[in-house]
PDBQT receptor file of N, H, CA, C and O in Angstrom, charges set to zero:
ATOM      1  N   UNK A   1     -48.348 -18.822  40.148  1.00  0.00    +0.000 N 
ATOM      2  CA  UNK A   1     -48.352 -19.039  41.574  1.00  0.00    +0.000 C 
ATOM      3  C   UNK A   1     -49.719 -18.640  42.136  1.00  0.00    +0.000 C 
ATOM      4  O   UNK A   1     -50.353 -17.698  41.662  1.00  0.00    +0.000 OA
ATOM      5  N   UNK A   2     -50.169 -19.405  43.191  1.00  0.00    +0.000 N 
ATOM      6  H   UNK A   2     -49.654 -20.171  43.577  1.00  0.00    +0.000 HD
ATOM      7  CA  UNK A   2     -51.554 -19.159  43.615  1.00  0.00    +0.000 C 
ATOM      8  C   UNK A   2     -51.476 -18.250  45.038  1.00  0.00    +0.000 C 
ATOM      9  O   UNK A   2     -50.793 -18.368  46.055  1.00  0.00    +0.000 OA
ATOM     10  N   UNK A   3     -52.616 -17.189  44.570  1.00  0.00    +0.000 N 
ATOM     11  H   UNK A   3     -53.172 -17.093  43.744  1.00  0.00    +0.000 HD
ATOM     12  CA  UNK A   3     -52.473 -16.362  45.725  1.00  0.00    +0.000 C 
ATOM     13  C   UNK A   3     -53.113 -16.092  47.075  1.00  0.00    +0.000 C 
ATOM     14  O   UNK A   3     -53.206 -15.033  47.695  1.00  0.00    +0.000 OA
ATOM     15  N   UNK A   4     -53.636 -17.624  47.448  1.00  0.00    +0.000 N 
ATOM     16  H   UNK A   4     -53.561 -18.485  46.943  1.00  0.00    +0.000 HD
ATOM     17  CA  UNK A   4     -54.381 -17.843  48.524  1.00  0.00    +0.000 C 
ATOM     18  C   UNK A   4     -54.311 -19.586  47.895  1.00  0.00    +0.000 C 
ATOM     19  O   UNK A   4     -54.133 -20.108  46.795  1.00  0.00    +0.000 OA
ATOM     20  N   UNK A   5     -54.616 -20.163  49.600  1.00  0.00    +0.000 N 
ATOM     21  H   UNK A   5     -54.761 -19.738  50.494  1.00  0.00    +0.000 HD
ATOM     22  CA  UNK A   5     -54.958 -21.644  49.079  1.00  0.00    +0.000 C 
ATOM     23  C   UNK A   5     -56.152 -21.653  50.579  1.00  0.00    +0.000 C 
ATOM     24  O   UNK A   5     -55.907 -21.122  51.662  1.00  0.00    +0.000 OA
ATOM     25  N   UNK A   6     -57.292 -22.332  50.252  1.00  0.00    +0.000 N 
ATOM     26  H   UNK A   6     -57.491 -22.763  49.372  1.00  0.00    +0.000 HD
ATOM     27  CA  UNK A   6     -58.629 -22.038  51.000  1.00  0.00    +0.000 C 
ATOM     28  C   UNK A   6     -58.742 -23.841  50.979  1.00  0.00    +0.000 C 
ATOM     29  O   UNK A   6     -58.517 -24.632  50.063  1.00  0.00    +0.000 OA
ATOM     30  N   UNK A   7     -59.188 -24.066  52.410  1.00  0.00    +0.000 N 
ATOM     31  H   UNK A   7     -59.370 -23.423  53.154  1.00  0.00    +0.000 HD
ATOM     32  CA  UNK A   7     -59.425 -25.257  52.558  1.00  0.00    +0.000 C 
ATOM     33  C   UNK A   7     -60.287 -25.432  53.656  1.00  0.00    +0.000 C 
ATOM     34  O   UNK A   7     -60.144 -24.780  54.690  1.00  0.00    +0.000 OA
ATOM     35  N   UNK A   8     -61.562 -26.637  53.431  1.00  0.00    +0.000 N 
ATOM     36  H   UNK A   8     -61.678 -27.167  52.591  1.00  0.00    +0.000 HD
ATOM     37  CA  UNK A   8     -62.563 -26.742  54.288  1.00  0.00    +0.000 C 
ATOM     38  C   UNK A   8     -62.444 -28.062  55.659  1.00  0.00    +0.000 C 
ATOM     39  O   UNK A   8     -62.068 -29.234  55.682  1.00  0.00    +0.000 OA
ATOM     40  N   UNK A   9     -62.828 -27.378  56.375  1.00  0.00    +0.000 N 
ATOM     41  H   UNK A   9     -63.133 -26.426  56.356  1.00  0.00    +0.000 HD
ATOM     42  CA  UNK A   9     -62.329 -28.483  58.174  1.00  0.00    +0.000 C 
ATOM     43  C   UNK A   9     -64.176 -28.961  58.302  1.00  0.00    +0.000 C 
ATOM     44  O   UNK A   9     -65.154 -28.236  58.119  1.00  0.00    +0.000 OA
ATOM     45  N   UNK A  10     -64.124 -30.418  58.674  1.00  0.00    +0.000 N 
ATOM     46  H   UNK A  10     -63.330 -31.007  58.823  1.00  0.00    +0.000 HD
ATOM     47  CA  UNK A  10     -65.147 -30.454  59.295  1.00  0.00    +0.000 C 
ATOM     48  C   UNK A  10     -64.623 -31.154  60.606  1.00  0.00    +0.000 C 
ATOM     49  O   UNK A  10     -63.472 -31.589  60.663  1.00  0.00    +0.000 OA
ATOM     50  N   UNK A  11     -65.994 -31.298  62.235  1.00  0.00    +0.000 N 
ATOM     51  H   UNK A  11     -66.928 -30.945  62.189  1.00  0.00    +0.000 HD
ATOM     52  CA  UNK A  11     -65.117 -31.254  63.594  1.00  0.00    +0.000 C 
ATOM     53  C   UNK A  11     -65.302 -32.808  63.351  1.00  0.00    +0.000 C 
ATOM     54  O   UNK A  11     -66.095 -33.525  62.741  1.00  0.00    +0.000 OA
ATOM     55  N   UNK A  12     -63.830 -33.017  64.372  1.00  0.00    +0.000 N 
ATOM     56  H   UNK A  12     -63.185 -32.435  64.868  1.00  0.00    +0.000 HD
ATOM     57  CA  UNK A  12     -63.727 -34.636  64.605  1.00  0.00    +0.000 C 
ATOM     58  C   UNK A  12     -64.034 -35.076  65.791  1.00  0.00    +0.000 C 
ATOM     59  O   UNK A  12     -64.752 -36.024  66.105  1.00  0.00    +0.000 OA
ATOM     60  N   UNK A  13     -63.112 -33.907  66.811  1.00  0.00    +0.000 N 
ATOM     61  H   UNK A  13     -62.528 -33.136  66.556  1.00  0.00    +0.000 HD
ATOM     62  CA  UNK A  13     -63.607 -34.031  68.335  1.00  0.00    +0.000 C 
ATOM     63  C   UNK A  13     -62.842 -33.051  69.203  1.00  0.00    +0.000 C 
ATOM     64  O   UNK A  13     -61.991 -32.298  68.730  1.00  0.00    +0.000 OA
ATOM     65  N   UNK A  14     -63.205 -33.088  70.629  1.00  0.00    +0.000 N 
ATOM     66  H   UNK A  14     -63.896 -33.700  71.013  1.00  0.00    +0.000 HD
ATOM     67  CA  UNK A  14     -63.285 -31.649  71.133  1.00  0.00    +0.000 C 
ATOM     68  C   UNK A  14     -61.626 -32.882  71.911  1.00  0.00    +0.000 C 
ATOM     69  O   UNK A  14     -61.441 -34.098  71.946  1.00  0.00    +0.000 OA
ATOM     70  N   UNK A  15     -60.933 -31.845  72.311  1.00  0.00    +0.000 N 
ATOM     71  H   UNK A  15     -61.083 -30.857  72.283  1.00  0.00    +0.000 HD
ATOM     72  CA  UNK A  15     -59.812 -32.761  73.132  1.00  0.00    +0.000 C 
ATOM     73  C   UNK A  15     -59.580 -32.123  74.860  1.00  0.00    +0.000 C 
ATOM     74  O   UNK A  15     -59.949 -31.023  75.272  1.00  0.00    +0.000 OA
ATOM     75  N   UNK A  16     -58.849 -33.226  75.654  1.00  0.00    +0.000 N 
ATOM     76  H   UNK A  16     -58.550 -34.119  75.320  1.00  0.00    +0.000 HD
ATOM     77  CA  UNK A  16     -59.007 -32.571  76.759  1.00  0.00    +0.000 C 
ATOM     78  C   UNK A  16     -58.298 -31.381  77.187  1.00  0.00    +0.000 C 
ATOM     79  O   UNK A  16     -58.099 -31.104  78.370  1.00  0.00    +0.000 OA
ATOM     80  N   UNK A  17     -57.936 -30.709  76.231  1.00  0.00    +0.000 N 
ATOM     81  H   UNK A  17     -58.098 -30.935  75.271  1.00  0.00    +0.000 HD
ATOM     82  CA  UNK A  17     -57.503 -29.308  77.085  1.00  0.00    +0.000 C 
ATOM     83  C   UNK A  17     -58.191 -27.954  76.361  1.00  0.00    +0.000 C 
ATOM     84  O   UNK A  17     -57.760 -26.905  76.840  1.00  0.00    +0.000 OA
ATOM     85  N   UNK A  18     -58.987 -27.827  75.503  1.00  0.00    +0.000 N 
ATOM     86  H   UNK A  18     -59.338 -28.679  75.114  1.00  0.00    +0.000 HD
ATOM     87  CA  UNK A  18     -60.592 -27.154  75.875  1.00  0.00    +0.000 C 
ATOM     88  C   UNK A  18     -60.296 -26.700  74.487  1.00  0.00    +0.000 C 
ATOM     89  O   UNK A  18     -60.770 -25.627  74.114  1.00  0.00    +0.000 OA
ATOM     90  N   UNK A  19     -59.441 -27.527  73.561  1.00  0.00    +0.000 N 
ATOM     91  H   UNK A  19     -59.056 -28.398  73.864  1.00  0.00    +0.000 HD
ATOM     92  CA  UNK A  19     -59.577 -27.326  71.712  1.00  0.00    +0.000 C 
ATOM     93  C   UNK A  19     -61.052 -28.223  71.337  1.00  0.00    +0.000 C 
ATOM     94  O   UNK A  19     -61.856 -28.912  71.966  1.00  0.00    +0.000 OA
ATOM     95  N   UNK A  20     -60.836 -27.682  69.705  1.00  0.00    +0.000 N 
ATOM     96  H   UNK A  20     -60.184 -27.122  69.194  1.00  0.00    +0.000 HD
ATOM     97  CA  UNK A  20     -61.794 -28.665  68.985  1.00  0.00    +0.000 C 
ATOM     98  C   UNK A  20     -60.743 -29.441  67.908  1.00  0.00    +0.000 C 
ATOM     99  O   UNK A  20     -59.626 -28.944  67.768  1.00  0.00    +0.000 OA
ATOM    100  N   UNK A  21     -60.906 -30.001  67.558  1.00  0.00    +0.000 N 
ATOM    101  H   UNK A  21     -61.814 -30.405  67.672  1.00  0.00    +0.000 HD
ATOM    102  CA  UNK A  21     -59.936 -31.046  66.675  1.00  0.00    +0.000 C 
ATOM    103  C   UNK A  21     -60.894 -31.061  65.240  1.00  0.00    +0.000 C 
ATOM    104  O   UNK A  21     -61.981 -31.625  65.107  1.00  0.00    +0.000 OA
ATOM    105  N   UNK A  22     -60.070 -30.185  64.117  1.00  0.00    +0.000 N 
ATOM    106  H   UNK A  22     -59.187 -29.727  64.225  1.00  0.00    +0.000 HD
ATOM    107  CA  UNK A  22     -60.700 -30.478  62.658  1.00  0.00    +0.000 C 
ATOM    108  C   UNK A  22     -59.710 -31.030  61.333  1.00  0.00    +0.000 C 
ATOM    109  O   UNK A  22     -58.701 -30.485  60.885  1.00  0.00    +0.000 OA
ATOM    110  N   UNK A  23     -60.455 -32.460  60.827  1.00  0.00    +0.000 N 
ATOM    111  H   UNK A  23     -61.275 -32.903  61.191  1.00  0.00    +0.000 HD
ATOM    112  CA  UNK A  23     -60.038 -32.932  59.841  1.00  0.00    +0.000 C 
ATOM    113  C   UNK A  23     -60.528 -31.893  58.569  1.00  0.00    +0.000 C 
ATOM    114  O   UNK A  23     -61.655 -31.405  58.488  1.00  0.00    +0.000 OA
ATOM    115  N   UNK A  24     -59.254 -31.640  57.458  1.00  0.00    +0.000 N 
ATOM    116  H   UNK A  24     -58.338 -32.036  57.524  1.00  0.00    +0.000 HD
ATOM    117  CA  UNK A  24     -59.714 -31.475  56.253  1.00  0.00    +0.000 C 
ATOM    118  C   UNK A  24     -60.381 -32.213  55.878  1.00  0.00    +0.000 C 
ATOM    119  O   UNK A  24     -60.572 -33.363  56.274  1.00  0.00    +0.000 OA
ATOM    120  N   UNK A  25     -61.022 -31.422  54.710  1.00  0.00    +0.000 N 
ATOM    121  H   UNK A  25     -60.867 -30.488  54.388  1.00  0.00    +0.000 HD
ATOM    122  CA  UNK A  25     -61.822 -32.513  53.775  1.00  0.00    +0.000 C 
ATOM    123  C   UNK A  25     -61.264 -32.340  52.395  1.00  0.00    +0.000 C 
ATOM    124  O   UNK A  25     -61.557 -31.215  51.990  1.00  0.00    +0.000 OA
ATOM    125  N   UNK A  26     -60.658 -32.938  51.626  1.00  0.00    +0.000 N 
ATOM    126  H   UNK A  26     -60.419 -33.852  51.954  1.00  0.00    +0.000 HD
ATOM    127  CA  UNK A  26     -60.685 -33.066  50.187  1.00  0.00    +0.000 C 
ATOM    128  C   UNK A  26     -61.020 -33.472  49.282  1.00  0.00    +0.000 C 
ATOM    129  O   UNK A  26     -61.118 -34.693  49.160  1.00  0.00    +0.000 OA
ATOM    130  N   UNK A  27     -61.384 -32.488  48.119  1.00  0.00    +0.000 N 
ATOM    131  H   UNK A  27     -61.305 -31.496  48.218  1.00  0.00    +0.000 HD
ATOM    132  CA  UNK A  27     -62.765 -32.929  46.996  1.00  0.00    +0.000 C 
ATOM    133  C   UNK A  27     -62.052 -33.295  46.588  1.00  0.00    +0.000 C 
ATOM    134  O   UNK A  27     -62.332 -34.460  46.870  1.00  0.00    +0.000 OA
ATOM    135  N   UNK A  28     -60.454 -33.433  45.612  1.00  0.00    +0.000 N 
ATOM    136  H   UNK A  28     -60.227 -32.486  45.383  1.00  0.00    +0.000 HD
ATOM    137  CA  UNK A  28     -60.093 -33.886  44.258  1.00  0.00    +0.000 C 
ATOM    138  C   UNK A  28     -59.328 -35.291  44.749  1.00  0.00    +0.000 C 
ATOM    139  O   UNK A  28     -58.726 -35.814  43.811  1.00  0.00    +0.000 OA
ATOM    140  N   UNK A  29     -59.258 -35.758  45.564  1.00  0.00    +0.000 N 
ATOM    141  H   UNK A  29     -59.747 -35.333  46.326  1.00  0.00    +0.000 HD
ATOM    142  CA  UNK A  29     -58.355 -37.405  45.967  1.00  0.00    +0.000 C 
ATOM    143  C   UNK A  29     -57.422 -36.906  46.188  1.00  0.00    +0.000 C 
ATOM    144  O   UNK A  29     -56.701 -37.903  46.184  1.00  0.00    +0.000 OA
ATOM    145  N   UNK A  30     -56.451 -35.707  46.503  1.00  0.00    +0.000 N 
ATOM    146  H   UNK A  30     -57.037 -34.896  46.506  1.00  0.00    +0.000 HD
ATOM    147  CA  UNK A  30     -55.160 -35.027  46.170  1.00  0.00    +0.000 C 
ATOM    148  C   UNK A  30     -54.964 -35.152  47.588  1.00  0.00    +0.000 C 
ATOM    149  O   UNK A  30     -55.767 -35.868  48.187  1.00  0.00    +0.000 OA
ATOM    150  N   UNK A  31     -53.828 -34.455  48.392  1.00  0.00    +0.000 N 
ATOM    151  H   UNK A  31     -53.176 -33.873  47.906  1.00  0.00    +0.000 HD
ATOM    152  CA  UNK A  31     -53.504 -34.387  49.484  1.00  0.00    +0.000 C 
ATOM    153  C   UNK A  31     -53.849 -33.632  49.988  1.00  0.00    +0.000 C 
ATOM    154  O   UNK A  31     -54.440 -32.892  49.201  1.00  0.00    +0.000 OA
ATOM    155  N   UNK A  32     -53.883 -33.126  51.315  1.00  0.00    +0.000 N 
ATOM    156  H   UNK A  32     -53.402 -33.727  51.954  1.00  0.00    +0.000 HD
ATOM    157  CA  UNK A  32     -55.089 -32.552  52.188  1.00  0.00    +0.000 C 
ATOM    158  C   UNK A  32     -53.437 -31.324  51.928  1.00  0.00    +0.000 C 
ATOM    159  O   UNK A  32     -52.326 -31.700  51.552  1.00  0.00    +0.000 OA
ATOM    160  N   UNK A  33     -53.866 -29.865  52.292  1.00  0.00    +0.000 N 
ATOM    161  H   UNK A  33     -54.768 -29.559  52.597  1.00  0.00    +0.000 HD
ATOM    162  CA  UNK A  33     -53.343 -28.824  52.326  1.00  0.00    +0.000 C 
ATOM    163  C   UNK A  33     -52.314 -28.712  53.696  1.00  0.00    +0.000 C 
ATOM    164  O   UNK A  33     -51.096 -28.652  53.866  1.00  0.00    +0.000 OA
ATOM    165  N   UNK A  34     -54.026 -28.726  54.922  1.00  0.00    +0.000 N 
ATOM    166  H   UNK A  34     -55.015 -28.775  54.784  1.00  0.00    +0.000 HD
ATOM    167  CA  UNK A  34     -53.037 -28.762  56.080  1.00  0.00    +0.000 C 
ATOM    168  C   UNK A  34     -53.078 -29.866  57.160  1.00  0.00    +0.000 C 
ATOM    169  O   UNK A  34     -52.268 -30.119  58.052  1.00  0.00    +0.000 OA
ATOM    170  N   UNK A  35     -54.272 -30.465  56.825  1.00  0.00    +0.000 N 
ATOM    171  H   UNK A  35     -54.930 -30.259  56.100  1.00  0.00    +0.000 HD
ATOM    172  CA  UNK A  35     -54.267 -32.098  57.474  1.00  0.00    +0.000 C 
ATOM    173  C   UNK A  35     -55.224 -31.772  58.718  1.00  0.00    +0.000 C 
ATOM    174  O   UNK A  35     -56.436 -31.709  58.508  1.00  0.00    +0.000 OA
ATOM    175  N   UNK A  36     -54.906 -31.640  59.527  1.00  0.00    +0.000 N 
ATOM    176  H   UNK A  36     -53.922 -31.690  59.697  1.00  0.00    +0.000 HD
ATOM    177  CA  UNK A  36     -55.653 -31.455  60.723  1.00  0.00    +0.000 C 
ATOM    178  C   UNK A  36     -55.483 -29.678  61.515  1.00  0.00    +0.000 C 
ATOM    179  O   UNK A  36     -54.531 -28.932  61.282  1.00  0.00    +0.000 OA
ATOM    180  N   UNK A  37     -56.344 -29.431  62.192  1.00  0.00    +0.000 N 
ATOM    181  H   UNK A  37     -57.117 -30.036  62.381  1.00  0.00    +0.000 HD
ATOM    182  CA  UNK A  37     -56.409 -27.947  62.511  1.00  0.00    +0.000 C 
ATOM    183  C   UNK A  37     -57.021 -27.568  63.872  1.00  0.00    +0.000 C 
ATOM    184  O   UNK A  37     -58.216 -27.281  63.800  1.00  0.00    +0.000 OA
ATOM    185  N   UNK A  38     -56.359 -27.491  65.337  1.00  0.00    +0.000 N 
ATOM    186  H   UNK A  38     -55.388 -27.724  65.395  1.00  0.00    +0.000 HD
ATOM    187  CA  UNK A  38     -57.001 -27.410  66.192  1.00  0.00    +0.000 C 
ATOM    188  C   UNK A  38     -57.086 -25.694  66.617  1.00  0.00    +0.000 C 
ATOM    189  O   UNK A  38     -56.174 -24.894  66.408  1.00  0.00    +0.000 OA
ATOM    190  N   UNK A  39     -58.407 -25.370  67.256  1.00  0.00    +0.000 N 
ATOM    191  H   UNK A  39     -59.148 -26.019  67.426  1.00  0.00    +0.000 HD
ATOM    192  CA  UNK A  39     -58.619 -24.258  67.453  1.00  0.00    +0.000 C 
ATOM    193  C   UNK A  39     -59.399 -24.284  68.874  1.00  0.00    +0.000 C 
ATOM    194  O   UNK A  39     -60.225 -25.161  69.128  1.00  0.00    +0.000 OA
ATOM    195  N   UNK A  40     -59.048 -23.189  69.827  1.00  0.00    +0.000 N 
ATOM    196  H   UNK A  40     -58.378 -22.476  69.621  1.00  0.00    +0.000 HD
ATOM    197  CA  UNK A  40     -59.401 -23.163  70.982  1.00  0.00    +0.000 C 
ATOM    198  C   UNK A  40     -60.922 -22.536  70.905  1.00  0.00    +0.000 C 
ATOM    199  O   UNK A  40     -61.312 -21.539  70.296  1.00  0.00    +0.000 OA
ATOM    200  N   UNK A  41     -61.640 -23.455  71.726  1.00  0.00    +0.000 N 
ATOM    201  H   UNK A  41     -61.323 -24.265  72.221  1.00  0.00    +0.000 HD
ATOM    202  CA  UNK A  41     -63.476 -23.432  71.774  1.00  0.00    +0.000 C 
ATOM    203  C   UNK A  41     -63.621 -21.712  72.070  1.00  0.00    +0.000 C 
ATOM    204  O   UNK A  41     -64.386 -20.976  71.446  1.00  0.00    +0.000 OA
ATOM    205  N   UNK A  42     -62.823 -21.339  73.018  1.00  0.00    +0.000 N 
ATOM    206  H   UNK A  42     -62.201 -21.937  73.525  1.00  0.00    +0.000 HD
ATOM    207  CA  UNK A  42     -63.472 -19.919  73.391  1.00  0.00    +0.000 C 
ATOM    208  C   UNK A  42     -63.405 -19.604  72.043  1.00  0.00    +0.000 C 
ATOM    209  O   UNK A  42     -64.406 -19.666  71.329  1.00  0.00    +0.000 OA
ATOM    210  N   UNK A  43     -62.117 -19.211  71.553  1.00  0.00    +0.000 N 
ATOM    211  H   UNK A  43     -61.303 -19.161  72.132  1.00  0.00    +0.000 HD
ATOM    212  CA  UNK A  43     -61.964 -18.201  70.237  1.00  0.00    +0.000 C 
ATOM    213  C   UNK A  43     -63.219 -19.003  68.615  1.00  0.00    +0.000 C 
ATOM    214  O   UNK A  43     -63.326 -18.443  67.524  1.00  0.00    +0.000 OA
ATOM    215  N   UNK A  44     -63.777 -20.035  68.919  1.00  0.00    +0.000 N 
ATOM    216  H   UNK A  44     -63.690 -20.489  69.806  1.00  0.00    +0.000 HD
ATOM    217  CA  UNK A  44     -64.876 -20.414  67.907  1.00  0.00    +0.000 C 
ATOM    218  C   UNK A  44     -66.098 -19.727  68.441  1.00  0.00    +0.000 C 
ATOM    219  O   UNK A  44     -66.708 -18.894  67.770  1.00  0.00    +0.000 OA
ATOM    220  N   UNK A  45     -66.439 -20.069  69.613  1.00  0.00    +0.000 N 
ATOM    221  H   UNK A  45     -65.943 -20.745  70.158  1.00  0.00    +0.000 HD
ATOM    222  CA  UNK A  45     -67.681 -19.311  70.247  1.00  0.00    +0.000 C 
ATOM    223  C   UNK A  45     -67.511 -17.821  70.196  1.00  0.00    +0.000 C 
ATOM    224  O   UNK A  45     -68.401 -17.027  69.893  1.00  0.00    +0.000 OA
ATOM    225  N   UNK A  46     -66.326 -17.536  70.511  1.00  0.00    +0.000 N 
ATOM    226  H   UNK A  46     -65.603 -18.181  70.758  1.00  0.00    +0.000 HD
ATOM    227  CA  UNK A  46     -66.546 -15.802  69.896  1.00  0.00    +0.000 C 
ATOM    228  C   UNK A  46     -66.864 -15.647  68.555  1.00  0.00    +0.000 C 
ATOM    229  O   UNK A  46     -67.758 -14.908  68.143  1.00  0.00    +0.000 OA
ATOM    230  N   UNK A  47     -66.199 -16.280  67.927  1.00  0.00    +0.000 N 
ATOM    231  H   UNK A  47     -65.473 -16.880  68.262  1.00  0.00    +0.000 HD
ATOM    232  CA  UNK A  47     -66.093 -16.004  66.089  1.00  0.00    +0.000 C 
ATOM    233  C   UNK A  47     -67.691 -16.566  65.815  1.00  0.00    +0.000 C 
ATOM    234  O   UNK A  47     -68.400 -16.070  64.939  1.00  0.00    +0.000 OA
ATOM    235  N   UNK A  48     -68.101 -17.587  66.634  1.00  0.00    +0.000 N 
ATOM    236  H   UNK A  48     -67.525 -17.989  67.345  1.00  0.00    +0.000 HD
ATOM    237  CA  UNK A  48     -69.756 -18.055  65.613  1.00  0.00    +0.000 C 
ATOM    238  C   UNK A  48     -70.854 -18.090  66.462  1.00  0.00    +0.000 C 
ATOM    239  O   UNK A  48     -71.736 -18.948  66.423  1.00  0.00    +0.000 OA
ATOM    240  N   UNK A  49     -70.753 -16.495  67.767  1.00  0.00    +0.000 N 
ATOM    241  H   UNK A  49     -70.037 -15.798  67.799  1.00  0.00    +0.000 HD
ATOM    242  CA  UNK A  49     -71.745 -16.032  68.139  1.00  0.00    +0.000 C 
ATOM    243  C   UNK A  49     -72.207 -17.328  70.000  1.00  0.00    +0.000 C 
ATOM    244  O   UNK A  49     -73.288 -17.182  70.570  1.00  0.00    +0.000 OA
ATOM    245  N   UNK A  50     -71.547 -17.977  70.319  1.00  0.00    +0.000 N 
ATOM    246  H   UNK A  50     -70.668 -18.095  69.856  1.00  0.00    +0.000 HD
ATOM    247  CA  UNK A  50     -71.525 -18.188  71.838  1.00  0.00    +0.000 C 
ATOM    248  C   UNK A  50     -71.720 -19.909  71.372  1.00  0.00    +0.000 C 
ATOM    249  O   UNK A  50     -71.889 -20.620  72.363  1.00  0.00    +0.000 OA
ATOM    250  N   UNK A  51     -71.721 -20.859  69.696  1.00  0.00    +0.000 N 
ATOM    251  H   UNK A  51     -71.583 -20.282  68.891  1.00  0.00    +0.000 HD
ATOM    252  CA  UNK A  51     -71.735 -22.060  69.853  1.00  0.00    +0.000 C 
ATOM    253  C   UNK A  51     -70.685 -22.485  69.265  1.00  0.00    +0.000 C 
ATOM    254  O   UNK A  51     -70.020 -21.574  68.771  1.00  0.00    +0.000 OA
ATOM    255  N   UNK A  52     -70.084 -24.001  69.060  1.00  0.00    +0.000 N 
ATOM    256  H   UNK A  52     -70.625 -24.741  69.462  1.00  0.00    +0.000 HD
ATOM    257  CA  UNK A  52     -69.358 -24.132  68.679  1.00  0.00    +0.000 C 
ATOM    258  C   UNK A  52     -69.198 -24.663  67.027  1.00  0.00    +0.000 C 
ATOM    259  O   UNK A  52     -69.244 -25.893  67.072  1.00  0.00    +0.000 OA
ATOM    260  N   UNK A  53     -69.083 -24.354  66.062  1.00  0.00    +0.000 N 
ATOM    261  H   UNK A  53     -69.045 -23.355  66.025  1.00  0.00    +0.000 HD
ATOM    262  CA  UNK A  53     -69.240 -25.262  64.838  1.00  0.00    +0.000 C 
ATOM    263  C   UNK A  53     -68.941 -26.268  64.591  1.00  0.00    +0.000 C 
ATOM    264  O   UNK A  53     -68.284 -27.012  65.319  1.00  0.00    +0.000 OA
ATOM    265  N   UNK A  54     -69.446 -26.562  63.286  1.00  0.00    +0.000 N 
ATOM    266  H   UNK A  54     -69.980 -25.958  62.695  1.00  0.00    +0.000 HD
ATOM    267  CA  UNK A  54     -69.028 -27.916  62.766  1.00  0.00    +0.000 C 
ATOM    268  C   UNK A  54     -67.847 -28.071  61.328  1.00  0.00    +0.000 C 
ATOM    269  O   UNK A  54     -66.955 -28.860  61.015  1.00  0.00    +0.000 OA
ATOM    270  N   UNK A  55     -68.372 -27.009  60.826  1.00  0.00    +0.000 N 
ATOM    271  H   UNK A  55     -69.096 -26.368  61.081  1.00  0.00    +0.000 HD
ATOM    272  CA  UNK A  55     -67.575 -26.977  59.807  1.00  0.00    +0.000 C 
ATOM    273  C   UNK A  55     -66.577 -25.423  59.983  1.00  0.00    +0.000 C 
ATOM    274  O   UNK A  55     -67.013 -24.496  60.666  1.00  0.00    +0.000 OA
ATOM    275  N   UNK A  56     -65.527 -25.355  59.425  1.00  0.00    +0.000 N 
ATOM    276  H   UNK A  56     -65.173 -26.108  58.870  1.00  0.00    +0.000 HD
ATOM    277  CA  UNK A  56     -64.502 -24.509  59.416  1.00  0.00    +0.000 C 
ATOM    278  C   UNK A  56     -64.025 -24.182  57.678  1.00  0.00    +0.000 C 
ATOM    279  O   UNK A  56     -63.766 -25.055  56.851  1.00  0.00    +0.000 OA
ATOM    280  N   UNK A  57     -64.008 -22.733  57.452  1.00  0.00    +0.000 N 
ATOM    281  H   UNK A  57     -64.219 -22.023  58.124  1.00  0.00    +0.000 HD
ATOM    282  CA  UNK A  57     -63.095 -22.279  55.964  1.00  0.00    +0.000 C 
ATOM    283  C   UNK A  57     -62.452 -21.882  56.016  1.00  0.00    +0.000 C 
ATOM    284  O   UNK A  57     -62.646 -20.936  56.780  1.00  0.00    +0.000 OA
ATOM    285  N   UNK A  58     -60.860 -21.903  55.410  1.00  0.00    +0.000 N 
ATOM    286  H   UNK A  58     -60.703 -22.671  54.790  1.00  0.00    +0.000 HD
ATOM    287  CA  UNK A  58     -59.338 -21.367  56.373  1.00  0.00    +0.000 C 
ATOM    288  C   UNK A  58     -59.209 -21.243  55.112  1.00  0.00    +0.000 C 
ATOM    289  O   UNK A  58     -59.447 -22.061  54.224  1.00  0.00    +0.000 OA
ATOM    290  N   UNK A  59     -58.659 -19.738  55.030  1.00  0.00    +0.000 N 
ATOM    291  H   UNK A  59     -58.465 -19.073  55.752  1.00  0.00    +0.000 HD
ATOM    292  CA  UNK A  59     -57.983 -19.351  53.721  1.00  0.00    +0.000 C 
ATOM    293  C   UNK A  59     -56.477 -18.940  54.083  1.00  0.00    +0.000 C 
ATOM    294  O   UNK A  59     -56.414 -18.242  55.095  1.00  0.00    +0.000 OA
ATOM    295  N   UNK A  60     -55.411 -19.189  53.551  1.00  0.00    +0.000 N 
ATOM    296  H   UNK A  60     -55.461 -19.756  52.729  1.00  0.00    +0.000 HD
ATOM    297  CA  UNK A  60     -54.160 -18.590  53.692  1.00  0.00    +0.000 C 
ATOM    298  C   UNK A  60     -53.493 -17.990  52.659  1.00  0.00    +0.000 C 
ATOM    299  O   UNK A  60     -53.355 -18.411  51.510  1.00  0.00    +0.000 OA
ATOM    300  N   UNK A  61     -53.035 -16.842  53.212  1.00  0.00    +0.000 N 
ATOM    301  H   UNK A  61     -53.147 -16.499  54.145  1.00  0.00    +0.000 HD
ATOM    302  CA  UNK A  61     -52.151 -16.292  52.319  1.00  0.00    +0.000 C 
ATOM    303  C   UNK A  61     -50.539 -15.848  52.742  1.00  0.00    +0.000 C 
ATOM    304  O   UNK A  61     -50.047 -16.388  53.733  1.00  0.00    +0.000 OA
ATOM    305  N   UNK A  62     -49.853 -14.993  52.073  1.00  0.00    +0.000 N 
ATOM    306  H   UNK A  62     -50.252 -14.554  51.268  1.00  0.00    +0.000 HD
ATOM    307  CA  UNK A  62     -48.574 -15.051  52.476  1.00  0.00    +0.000 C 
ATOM    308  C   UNK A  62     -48.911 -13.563  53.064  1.00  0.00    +0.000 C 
ATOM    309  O   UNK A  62     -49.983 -13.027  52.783  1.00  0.00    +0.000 OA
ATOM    310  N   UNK A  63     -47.918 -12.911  53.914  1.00  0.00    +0.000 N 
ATOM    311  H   UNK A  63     -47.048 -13.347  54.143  1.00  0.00    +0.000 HD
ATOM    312  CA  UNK A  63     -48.155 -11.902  54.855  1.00  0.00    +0.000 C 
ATOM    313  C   UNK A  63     -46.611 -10.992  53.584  1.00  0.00    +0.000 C 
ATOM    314  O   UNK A  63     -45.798 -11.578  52.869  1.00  0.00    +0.000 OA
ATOM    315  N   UNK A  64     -46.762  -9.728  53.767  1.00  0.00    +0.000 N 
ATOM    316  H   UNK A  64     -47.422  -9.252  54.348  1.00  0.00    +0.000 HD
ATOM    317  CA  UNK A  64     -46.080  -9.090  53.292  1.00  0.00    +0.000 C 
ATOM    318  C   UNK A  64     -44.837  -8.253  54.280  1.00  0.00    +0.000 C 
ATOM    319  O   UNK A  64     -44.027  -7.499  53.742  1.00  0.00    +0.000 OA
TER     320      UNK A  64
């Protein structure tokens, strides 16, 4: 069993209620993990210093 599954977002587009909208990307042709991933602009500009990114790395694990 795998004990994290890590998957990379690049942005598609910002939407009108003040998210960013990110497609996975997948290297092996396989199915995308979580498909799409929206995250609110403030909480990116906090996390990557006052801009917004382009690319995103989301690791998950199970909570105990």
């Amino acid at each position: 069993m795998a004990e994290k599954l890590e998957a990379t977002f690049v942005f598609e587009k910002d939407t009108n209620r003040w998210a960013r909208r990110f497609t996975e990307e997948t290297t092996d042709g396989g199915p995308p993990v979580i498909g799409f991933l929206y995250v609110q602009q403030w909480a990116l500009k906090q996390l990557a210093g006052g801009h917004l990114p382009e690319r995103l790395r989301v690791v998950v694990t199970l909570g105990e």
